[in-house]
Backbone as ProteinMPNN parsed JSONL, in Angstrom:
{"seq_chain_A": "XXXXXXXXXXXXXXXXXXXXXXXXXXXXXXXXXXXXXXXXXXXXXXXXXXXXXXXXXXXXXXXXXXXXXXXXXXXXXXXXXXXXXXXXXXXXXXXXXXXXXXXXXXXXXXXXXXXXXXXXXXXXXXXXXXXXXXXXXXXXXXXXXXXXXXXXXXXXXXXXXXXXXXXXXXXXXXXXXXXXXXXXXXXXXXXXXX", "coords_chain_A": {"N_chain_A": [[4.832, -59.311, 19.767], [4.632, -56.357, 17.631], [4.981, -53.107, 18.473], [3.474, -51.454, 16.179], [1.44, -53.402, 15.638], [0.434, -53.898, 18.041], [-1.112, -51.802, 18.244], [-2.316, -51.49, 16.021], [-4.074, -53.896, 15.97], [-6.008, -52.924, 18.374], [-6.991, -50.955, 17.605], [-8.41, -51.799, 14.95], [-10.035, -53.985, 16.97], [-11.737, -52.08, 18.369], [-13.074, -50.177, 15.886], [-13.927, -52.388, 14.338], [-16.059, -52.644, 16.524], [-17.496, -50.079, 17.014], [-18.621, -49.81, 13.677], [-20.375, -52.437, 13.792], [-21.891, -51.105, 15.43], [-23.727, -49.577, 14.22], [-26.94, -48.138, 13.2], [-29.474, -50.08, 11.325], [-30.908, -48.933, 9.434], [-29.154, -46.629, 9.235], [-27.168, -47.573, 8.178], [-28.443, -48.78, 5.393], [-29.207, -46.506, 4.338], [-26.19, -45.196, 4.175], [-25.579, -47.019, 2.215], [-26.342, -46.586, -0.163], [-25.847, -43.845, -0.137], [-22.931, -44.48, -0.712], [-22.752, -46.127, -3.171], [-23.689, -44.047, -4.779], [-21.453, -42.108, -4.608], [-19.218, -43.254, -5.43], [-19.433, -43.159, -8.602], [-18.277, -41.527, -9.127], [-15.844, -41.155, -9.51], [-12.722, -41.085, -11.12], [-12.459, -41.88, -14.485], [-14.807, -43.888, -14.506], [-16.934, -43.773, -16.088], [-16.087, -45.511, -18.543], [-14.581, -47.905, -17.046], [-14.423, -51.197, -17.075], [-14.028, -53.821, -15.545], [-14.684, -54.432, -12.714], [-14.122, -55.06, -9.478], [-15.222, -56.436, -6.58], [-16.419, -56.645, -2.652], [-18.585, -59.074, -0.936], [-19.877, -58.071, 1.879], [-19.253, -58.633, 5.226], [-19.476, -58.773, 8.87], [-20.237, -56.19, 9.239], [-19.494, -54.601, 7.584], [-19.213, -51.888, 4.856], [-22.331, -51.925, 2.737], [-22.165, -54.091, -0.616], [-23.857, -54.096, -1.947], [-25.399, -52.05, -3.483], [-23.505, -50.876, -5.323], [-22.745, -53.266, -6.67], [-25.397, -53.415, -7.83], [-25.248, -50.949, -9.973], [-23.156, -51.615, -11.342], [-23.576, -53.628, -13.112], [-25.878, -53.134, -14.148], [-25.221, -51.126, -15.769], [-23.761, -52.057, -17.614], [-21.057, -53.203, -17.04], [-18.36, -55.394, -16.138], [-18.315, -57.501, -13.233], [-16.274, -58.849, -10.622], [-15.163, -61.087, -7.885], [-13.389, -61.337, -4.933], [-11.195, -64.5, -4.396], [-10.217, -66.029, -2.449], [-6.534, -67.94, -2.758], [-4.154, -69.906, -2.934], [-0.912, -69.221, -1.097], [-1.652, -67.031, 0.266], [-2.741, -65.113, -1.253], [-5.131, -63.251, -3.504], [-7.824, -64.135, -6.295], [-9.372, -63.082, -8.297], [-12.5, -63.202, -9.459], [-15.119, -63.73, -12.134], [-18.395, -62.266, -11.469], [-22.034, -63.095, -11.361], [-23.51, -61.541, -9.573], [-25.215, -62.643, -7.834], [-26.21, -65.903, -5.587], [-25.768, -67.619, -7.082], [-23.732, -70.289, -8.381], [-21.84, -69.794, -6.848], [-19.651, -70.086, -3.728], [-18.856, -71.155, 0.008], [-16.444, -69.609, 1.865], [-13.652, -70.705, 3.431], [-14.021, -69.084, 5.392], [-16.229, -68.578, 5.602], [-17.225, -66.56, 3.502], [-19.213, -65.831, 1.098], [-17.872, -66.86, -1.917], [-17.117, -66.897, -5.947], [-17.199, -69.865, -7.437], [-14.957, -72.716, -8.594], [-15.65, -72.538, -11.188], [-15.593, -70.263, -11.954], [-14.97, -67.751, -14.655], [-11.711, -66.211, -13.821], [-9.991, -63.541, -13.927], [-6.943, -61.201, -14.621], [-5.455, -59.721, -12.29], [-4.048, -57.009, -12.95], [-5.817, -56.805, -15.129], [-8.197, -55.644, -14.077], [-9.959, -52.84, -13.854], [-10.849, -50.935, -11.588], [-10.477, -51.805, -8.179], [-12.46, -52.909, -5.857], [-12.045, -52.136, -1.875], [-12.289, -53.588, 1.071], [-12.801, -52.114, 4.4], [-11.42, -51.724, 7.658], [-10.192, -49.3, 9.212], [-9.436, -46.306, 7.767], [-7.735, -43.605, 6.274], [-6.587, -40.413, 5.041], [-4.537, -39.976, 3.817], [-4.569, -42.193, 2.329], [-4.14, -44.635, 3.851], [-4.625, -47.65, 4.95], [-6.762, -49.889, 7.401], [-6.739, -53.467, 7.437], [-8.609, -56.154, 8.048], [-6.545, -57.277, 9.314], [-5.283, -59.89, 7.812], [-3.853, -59.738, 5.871], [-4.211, -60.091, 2.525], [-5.057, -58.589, 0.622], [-3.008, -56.916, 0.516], [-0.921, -58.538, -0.438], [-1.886, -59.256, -2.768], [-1.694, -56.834, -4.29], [0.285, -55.938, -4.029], [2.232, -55.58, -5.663], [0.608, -54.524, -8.193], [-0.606, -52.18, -10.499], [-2.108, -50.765, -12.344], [-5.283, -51.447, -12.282], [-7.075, -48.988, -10.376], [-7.247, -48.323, -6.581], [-9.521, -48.533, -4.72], [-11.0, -47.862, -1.401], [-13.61, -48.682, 0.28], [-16.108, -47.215, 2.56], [-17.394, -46.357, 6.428], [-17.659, -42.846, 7.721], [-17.357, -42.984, 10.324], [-15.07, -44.785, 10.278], [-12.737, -43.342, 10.047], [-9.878, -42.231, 10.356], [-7.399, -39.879, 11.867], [-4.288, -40.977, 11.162], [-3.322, -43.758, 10.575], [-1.078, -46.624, 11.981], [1.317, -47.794, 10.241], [2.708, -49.905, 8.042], [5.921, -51.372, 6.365], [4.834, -52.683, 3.778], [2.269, -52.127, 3.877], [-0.482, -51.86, 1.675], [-0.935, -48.535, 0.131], [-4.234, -47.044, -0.175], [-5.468, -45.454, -3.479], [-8.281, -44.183, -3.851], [-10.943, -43.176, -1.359], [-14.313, -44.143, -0.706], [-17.23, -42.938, 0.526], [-20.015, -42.628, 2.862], [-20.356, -40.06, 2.743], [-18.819, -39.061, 1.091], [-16.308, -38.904, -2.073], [-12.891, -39.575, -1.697], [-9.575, -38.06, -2.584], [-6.921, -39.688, -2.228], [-4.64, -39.508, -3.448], [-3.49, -37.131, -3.671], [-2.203, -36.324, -1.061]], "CA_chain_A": [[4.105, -58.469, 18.84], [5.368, -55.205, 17.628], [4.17, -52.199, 18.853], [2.814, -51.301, 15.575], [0.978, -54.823, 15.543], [-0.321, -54.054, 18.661], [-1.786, -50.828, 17.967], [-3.502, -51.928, 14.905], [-5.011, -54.868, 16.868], [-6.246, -52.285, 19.334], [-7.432, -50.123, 16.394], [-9.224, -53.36, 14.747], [-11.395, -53.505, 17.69], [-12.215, -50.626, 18.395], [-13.653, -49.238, 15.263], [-15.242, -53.077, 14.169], [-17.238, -52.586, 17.162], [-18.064, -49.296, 16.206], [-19.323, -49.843, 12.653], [-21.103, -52.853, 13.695], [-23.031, -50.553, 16.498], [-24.48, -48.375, 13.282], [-28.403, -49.075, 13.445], [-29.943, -50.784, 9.871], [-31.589, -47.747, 8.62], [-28.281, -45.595, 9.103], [-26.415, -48.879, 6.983], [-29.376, -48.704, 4.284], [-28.185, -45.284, 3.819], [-25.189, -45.114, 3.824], [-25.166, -48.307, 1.585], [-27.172, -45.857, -1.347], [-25.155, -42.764, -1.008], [-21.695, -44.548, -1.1], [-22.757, -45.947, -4.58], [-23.81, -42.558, -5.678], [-20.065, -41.302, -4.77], [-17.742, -44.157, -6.508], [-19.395, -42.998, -9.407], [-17.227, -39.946, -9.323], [-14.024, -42.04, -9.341], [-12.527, -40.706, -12.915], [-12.576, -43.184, -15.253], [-15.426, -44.39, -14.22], [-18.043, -44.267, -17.352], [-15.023, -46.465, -19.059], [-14.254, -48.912, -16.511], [-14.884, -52.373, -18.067], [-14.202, -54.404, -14.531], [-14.733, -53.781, -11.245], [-13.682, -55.899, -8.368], [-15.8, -55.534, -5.204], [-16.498, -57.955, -1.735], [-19.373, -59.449, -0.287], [-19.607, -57.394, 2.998], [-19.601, -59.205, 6.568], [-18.749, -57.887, 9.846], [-20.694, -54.756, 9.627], [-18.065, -53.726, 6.16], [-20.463, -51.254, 4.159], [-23.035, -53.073, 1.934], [-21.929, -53.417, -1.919], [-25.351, -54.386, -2.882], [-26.035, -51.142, -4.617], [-23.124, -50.942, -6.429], [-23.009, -53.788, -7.512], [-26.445, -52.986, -9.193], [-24.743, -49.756, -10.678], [-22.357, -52.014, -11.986], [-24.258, -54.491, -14.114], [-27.156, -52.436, -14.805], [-24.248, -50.134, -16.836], [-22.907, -53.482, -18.501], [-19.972, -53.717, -16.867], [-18.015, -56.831, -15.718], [-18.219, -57.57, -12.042], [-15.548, -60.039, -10.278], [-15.165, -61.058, -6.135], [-12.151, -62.184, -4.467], [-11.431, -65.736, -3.835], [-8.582, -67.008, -1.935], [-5.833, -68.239, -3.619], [-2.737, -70.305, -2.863], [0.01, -68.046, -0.859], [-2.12, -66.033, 1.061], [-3.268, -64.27, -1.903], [-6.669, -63.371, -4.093], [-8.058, -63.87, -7.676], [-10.489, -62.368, -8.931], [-13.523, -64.073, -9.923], [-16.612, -63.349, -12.513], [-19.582, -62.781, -10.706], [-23.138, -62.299, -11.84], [-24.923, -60.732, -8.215], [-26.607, -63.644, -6.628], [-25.697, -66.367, -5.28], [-25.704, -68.6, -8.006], [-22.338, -70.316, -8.717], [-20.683, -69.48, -5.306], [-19.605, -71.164, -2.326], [-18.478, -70.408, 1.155], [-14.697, -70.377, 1.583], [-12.882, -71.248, 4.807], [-13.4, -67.724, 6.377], [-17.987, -68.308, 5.621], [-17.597, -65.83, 3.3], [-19.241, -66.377, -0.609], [-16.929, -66.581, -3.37], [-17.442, -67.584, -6.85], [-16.205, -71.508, -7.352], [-13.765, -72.958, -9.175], [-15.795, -72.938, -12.827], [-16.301, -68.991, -12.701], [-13.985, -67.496, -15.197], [-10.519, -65.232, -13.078], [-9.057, -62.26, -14.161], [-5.366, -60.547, -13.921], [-5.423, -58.686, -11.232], [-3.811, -56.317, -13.143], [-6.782, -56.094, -16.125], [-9.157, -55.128, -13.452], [-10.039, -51.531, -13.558], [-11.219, -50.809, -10.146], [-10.765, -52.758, -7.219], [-12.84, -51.979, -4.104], [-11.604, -53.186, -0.776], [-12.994, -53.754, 2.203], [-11.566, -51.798, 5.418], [-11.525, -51.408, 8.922], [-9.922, -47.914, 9.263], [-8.699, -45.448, 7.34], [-7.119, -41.948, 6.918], [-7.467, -39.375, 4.066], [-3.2, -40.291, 3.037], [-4.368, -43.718, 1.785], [-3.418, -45.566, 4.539], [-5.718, -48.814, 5.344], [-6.27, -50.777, 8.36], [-7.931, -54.27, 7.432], [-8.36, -57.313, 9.045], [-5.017, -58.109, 9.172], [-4.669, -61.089, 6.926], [-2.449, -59.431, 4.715], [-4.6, -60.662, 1.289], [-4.969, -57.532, -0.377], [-1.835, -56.375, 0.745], [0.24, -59.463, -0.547], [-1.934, -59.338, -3.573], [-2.157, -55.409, -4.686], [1.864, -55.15, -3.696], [2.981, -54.684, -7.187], [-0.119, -53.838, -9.181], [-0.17, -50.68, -10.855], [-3.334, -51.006, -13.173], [-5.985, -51.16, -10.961], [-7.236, -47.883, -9.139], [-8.079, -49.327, -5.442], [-10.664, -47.629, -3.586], [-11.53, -48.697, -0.235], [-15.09, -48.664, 0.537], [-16.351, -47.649, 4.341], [-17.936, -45.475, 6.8], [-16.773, -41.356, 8.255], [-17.051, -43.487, 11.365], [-13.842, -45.432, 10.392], [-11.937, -42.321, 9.288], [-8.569, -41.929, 11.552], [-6.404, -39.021, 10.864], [-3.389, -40.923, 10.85], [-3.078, -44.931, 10.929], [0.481, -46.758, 11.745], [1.784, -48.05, 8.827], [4.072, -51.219, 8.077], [6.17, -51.461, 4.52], [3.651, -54.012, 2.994], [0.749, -52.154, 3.468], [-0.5, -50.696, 0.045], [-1.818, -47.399, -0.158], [-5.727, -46.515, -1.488], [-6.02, -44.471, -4.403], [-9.582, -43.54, -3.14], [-11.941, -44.104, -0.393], [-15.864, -43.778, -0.201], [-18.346, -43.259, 2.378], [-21.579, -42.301, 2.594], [-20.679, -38.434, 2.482], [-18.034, -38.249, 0.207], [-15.3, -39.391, -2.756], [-11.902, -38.376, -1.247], [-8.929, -38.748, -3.577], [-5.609, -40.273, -1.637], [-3.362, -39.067, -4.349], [-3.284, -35.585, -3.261], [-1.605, -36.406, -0.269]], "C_chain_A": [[4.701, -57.064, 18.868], [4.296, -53.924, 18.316], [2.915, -51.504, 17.69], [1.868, -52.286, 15.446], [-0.209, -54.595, 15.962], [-1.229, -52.874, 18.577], [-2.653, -51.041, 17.01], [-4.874, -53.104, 15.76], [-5.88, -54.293, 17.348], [-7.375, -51.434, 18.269], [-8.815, -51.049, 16.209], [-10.173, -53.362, 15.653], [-12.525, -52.99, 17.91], [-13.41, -50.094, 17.162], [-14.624, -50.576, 14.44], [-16.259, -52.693, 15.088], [-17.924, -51.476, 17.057], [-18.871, -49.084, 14.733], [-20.487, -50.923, 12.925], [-22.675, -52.286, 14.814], [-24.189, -49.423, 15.231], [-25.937, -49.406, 12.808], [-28.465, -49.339, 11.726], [-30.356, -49.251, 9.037], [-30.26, -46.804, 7.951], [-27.287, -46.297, 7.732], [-27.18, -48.706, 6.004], [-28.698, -47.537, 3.64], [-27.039, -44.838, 3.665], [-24.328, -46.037, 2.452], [-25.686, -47.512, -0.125], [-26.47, -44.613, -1.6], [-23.627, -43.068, -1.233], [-21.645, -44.973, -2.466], [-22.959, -44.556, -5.351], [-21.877, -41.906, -5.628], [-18.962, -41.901, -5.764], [-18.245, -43.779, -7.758], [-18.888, -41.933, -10.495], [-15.865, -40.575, -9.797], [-13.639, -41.513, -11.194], [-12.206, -41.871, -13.561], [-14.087, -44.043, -15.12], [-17.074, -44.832, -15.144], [-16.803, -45.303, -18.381], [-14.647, -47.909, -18.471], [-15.25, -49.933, -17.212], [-15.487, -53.423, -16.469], [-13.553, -54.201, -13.642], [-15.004, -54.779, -10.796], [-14.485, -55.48, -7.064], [-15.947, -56.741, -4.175], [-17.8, -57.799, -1.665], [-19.083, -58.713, 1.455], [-20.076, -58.669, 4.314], [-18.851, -58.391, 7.9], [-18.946, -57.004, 10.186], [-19.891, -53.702, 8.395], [-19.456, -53.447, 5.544], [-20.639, -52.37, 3.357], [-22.551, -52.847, 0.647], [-22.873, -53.393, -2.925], [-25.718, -53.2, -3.849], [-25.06, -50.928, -5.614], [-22.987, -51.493, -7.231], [-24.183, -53.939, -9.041], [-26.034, -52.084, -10.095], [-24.272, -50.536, -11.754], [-22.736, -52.885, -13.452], [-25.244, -53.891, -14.375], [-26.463, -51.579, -16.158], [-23.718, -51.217, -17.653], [-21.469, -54.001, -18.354], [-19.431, -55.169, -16.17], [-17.484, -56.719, -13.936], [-17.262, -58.895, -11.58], [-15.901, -59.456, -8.405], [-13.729, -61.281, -6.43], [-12.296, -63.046, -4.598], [-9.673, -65.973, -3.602], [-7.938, -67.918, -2.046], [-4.833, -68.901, -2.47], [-1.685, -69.045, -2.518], [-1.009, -66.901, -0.233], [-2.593, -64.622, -0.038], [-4.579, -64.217, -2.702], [-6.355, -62.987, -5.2], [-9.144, -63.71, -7.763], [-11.165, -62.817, -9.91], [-14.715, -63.607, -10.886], [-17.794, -63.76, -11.879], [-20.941, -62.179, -11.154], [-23.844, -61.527, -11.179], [-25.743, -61.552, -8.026], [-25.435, -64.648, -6.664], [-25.5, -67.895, -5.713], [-24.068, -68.641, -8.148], [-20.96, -69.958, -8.184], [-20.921, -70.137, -4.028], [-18.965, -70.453, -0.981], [-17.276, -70.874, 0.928], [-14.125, -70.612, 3.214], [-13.186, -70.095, 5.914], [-15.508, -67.291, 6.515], [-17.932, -67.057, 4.606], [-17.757, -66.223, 1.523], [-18.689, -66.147, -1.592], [-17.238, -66.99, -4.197], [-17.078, -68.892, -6.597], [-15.621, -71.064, -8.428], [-14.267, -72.713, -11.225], [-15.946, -71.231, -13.17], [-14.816, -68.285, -13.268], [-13.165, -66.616, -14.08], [-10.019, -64.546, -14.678], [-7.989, -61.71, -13.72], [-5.735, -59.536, -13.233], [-5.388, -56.678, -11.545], [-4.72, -55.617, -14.672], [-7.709, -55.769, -15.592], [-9.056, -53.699, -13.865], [-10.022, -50.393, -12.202], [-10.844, -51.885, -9.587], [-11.263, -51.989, -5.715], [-12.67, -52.555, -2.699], [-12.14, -52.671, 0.281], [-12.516, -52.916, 3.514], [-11.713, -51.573, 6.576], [-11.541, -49.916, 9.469], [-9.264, -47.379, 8.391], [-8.403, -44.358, 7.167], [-7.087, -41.795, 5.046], [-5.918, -39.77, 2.74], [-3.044, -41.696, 2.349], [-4.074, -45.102, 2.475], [-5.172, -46.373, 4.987], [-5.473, -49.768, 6.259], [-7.606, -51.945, 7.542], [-8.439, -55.371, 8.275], [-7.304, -57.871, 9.388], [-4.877, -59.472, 8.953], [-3.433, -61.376, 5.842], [-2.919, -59.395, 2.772], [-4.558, -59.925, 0.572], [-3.473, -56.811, -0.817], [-0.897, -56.993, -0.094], [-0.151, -59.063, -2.402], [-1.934, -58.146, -5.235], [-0.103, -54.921, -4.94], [2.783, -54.803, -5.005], [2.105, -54.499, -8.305], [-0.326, -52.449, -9.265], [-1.08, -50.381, -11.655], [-4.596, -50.452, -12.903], [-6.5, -49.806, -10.383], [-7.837, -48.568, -7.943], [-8.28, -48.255, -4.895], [-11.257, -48.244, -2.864], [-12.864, -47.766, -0.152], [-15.481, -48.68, 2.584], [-17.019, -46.477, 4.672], [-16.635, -44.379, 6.831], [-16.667, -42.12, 9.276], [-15.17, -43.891, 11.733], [-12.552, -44.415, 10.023], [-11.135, -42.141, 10.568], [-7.648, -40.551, 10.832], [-5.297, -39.416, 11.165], [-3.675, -42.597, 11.225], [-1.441, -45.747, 11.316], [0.214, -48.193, 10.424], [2.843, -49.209, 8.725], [4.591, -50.994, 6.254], [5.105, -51.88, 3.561], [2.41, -53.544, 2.511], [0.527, -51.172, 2.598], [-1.652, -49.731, 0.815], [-3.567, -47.797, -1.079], [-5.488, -45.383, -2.241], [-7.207, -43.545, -4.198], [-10.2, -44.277, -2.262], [-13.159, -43.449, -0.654], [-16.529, -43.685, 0.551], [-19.089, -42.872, 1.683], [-21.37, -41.126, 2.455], [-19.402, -38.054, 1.162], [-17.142, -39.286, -0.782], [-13.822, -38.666, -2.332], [-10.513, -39.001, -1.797], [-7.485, -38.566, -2.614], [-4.584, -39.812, -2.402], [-2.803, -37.469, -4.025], [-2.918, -35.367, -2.17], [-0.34, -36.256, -0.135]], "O_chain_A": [[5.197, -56.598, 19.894], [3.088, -53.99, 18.54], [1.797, -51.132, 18.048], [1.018, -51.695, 14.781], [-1.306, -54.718, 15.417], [-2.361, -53.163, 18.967], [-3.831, -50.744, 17.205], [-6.083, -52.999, 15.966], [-6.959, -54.797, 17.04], [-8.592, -51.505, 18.44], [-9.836, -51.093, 16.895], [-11.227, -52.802, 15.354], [-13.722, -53.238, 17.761], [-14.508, -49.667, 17.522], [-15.72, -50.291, 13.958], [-17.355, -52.391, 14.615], [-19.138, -51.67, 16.982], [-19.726, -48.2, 14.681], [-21.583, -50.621, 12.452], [-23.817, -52.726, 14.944], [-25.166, -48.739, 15.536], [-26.083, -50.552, 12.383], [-27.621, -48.86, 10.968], [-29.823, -48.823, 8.013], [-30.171, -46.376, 6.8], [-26.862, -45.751, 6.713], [-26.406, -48.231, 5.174], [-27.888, -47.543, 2.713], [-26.912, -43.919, 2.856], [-23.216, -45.922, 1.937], [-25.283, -48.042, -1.161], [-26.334, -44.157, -2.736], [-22.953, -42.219, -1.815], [-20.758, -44.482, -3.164], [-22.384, -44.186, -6.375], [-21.293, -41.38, -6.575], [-18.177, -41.357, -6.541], [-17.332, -44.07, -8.53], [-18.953, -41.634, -11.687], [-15.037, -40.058, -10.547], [-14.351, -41.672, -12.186], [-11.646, -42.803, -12.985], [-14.223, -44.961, -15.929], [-17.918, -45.71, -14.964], [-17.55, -45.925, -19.136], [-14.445, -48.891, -19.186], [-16.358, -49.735, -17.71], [-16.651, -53.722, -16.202], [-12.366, -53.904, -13.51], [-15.857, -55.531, -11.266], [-14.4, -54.352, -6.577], [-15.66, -57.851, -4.624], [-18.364, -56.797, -2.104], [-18.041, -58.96, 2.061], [-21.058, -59.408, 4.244], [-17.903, -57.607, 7.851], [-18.366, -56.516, 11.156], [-19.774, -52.477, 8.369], [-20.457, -54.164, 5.556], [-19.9, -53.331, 3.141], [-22.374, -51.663, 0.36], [-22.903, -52.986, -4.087], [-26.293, -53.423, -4.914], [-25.467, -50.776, -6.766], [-22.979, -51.071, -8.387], [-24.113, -54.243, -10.232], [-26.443, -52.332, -11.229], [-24.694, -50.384, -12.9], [-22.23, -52.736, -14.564], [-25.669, -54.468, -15.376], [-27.005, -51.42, -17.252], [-23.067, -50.78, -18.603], [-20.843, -54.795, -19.056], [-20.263, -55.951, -15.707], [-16.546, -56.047, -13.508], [-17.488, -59.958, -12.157], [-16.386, -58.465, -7.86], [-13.084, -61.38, -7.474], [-13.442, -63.285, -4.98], [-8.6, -66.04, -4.203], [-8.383, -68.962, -1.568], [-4.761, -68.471, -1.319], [-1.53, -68.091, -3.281], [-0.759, -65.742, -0.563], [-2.736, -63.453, 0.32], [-5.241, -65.248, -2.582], [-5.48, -62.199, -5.559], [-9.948, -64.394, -7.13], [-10.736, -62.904, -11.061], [-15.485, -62.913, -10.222], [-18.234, -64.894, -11.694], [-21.055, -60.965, -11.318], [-24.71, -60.824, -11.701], [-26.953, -61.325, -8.027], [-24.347, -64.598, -7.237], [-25.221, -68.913, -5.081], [-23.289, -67.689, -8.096], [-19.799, -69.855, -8.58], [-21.932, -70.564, -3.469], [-18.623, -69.271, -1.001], [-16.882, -71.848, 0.287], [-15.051, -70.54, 4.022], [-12.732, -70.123, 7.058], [-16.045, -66.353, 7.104], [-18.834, -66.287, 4.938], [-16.873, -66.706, 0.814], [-18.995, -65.153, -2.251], [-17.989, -67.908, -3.865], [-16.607, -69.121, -5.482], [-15.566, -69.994, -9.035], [-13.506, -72.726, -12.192], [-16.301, -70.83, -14.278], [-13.785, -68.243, -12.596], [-13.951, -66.176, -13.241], [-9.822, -64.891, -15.843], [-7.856, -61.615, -12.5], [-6.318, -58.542, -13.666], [-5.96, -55.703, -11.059], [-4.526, -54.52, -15.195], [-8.56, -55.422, -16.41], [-7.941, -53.353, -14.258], [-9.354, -49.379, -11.998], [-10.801, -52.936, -10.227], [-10.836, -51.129, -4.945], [-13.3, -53.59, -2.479], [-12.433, -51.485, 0.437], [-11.342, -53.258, 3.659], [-12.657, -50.782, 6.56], [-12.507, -49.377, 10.01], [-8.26, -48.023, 8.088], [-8.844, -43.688, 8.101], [-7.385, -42.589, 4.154], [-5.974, -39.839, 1.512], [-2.019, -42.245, 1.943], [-3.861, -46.212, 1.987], [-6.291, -45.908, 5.206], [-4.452, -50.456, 6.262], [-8.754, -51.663, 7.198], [-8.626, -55.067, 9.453], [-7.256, -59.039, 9.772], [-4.393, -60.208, 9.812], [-2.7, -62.234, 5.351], [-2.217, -58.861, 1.913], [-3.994, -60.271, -0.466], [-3.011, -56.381, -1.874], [-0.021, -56.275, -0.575], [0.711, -58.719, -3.21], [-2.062, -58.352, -6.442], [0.492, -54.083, -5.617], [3.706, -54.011, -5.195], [2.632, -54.312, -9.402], [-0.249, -51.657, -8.326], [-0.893, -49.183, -11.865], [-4.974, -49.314, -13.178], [-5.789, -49.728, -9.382], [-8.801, -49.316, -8.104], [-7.559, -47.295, -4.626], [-12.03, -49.13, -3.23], [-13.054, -46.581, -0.424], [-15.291, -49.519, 3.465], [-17.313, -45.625, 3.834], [-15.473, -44.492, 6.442], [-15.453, -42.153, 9.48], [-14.395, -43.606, 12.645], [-11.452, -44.889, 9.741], [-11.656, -41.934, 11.664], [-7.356, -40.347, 9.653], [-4.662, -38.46, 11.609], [-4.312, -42.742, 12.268], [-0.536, -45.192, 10.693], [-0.618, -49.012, 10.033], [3.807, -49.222, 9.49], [3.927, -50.623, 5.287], [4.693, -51.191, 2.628], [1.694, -53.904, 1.577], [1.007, -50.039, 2.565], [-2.609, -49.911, 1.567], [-3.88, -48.462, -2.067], [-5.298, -44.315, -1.659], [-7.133, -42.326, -4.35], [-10.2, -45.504, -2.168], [-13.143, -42.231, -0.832], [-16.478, -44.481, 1.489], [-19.137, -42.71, 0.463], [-22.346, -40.659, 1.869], [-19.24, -37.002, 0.543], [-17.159, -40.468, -0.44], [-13.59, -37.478, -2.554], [-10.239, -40.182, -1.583], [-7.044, -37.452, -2.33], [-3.495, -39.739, -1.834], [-1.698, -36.977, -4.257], [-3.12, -34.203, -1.825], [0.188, -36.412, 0.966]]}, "name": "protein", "num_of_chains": 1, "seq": "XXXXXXXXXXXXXXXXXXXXXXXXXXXXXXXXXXXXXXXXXXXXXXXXXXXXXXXXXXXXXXXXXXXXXXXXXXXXXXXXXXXXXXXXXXXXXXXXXXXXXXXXXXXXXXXXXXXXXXXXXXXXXXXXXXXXXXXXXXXXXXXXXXXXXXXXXXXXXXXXXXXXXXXXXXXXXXXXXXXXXXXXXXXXXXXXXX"}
């Protein structure tokens, strides 16, 4: 394992067990003012569809935005894991109608819910372990976003997470894509200005 590998690994740890130590109440809240912030994201009375996860692991909740999202009339998709270690992007209505668990327990649409190009998404919000203010994202190391984001250009991706997980500097491999923006519970902080 490389040294960068192992440092992430180490990382990984570290700061899951930290987010999942954040009591329910502090998660409630934080889960209400990170929707209030993505709604800063520019573009964002326009966006048509927005990409977001099902949270596990202690990964902020997306339950409220999702309400944002469809209450405004826009088109909501998940992931679902694809052939090649990569993800398509699924129509999803917000329940758990018309989704199944996938290999990893986590609910994805099935096979009958319409996909979308990656690259006609508007948003995509990703999930993250750690990250830093230059865009840089630690995730689970699966690679999925990474493999699947690596030449979209469409898209604005904004990772979604606590100040907890905030590093001021992560190590970095070729592969791994930059965020455009991240959210928390205190703030919208724009990666491009790095």
């Amino acid at each position: 394992m490389s040294s960068i590998a192992s440092t992430k690994t180490a990382l990984r740890q570290d700061l899951r067990a930290a987010r999942r130590q954040l009591p329910d109440a502090a998660r409630a809240e934080a889960t209400q003012q990170l929707a209030l912030h993505i709604t800063r994201l520019p573009g964002w009375q326009s966006f048509q569809g927005i990409a977001l996860y099902l949270a596990t692991d202690g990964e902020i909740d997306t339950s409220a935005i999702s309400e944002l999202v469809l209450a405004a009339g826009k088109r909501l998709y998940l992931p679902v894991v694809a052939e090649g270690g990569t993800l398509e992007f699924a129509r999803w209505g917000g329940t758990t109608k018309g989704t199944q668990l996938n290999r990893y327990g986590i609910r994805e649409p099935d096979t009958h819910s319409p996909r979308i190009a990656t690259e006609a998404l508007d948003c995509i919000c990703l999930p993250l372990v750690g990250w830093s203010t230059d865009g840089s994202r630690l995730g689970m190391g699966g690679g999925y976003y990474d493999r699947t984001l690596a030449n979209a250009t469409g898209p604005i991706k904004t990772g979604l997470g606590f100040e907890l997980q905030r590093q001021e500097t992560l190590p970095r491999e070729s592969w791994d894509v930059r965020l455009d923006f991240v959210a928390t519970e205190t703030n919208l902080y724009s990666c491009k200005e790095q």
